[in-house]
C-alpha positions as CSV (number, residue, x, y, z in Angstrom):
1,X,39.2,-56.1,-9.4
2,X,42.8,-57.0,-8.4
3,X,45.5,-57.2,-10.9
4,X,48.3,-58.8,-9.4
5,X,47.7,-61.7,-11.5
6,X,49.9,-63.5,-14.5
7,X,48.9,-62.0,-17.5
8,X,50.0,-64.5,-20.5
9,X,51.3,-61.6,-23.1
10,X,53.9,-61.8,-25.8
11,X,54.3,-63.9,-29.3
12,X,54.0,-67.7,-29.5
13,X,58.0,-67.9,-28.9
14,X,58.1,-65.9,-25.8
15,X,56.3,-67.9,-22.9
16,X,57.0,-65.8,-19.9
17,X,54.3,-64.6,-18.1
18,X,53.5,-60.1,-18.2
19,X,52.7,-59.0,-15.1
20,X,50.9,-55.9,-14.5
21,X,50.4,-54.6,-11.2
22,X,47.6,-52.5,-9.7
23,X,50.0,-49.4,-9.4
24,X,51.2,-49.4,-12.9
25,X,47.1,-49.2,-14.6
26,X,46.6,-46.7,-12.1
27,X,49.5,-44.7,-13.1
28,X,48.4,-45.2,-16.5
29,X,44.7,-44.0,-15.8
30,X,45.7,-40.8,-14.4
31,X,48.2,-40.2,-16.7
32,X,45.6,-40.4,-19.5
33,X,43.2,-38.4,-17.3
34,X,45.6,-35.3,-16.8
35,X,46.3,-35.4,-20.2
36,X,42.7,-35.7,-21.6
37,X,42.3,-32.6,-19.2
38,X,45.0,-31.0,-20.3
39,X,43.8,-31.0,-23.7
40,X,40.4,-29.8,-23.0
41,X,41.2,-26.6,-21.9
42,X,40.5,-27.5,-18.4
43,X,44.6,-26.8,-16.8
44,X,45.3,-23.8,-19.0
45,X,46.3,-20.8,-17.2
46,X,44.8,-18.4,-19.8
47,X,41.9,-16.3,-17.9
48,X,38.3,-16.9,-19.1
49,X,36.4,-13.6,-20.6
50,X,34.5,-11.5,-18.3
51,X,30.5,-12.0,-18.4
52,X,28.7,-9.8,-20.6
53,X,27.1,-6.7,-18.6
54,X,24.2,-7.5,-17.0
55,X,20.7,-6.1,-19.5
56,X,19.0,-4.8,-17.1
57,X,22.4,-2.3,-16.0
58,X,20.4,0.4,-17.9
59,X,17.6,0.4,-16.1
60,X,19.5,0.6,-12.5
61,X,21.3,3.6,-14.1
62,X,18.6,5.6,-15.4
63,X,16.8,4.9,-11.5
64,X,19.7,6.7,-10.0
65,X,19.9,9.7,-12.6
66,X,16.2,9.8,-12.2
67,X,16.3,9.8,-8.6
68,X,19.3,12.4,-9.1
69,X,17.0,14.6,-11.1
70,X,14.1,14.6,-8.7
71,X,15.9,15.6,-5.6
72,X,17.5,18.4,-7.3
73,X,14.1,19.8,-9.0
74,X,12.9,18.9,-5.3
75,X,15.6,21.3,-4.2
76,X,14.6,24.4,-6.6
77,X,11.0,23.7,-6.4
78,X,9.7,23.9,-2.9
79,X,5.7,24.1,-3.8
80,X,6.1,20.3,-5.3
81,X,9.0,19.6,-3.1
82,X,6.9,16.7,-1.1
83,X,6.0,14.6,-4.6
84,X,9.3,15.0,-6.1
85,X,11.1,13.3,-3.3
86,X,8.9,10.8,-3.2
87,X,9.3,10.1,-7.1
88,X,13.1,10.0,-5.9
89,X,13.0,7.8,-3.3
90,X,10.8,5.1,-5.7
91,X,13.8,5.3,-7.6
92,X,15.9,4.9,-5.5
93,X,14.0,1.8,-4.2
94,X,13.8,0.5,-8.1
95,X,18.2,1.5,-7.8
96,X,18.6,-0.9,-4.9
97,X,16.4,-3.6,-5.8
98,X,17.4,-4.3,-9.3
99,X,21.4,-4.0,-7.6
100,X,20.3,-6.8,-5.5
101,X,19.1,-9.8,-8.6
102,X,22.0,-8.7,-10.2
103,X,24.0,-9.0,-7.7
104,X,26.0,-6.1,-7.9
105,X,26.7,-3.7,-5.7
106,X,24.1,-1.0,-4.9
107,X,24.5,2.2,-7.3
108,X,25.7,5.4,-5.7
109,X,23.8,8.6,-5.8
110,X,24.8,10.6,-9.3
111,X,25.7,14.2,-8.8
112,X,22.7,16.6,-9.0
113,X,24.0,19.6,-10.0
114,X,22.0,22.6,-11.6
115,X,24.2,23.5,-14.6
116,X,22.0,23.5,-17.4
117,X,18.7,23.4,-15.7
118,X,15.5,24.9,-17.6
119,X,14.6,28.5,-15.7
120,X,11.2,28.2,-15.0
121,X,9.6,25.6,-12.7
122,X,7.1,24.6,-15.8
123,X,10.1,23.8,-18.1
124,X,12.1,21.9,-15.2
125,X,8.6,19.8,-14.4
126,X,8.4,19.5,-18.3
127,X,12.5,18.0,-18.7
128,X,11.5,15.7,-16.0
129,X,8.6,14.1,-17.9
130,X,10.6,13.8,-20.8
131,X,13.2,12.2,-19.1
132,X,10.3,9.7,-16.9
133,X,8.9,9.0,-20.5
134,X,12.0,8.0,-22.0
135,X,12.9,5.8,-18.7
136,X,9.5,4.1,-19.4
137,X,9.8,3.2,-22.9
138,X,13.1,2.1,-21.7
139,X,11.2,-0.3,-19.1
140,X,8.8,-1.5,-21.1
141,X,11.2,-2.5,-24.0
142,X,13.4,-4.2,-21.1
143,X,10.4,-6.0,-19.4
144,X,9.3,-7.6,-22.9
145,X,13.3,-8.9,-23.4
146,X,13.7,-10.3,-19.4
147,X,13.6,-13.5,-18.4
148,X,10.6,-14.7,-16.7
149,X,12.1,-14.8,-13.0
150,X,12.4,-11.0,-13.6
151,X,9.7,-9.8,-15.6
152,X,7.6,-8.7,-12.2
153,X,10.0,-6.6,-10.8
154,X,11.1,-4.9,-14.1
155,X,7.4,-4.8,-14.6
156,X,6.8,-2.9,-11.4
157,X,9.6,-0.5,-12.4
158,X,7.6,0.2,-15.7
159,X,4.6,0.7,-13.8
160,X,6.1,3.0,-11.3
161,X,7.0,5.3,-14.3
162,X,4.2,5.9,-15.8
163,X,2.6,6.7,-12.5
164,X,5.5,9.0,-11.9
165,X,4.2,10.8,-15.7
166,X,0.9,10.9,-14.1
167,X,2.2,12.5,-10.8
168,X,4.1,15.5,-13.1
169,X,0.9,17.0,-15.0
């Protein structure tokens, strides 16, 4: 549409002709835009909120101190040495993966010192199931809360616990 034409405007007294030109409604238009944008939030400078953590954060966490704790009883107990790595290395696997759909970046290895470490290898194998146990409660209560396009994976990490219980009689 082209509005370079007369536009009859004014009272019954005044007979000359308006004109409005193309420029002028286009000025108007994105005047009224910027302000309308203005006004919704959209041009303020104020930073948005960060996102909420991520739910399944806890689960990467306890995979890494999990993985922490099985190479360091892996360390002390050389007879089981060959299991307990690989129960550390599935965690580490479970670390990575969940690091990867949440898009974060990959947890580093905790610290695995020995302070505080039961004596005895029975009471060491016996703090690591108790610590598996309470990882796969933790699982399980996350895999019933994901969303569907996660459920498998956090699924498999539940699974991979309770195996890892089994493995530790």
């Amino acid at each position: 549409m082209v509005l370079t034409d007369v536009v009859p405007g004014g009272d019954e007294k005044d007979k000359t002709p308006l004109r409005v030109r193309r420029r002028a409604v286009l000025a108007f238009g994105a005047a009224l835009t910027v302000g309308a944008a203005g006004g919704c939030g959209l041009l303020d400078r104020e930073p948005d909120e960060p996102p909420p953590p991520d739910p399944l954060l806890p689960l990467a966490d306890d995979a890494v101190r999990l993985a922490a704790l099985h190479r360091s009883a892996a360390a002390e107990l050389p007879e089981r040495a060959a299991a307990l790595t690989a129960i550390a290395e599935a965690h580490e696997a479970h670390a990575r993966e969940l690091a990867r759909i949440m898009a974060t970046p990959a947890p580093s290895p905790a610290a695995s010192g020995s302070a505080g470490t039961p004596a005895t290898a029975e009471e060491r194998i016996e703090s690591l199931r108790v610590a598996e146990k309470a990882a796969y409660e933790a699982a399980v209560q996350a895999c019933l809360r994901t969303p569907n396009h996660r459920a498998a994976l956090v699924g498999s990490i539940a699974a991979a616990r309770a195996t890892h219980l089994e493995a530790l009689k």
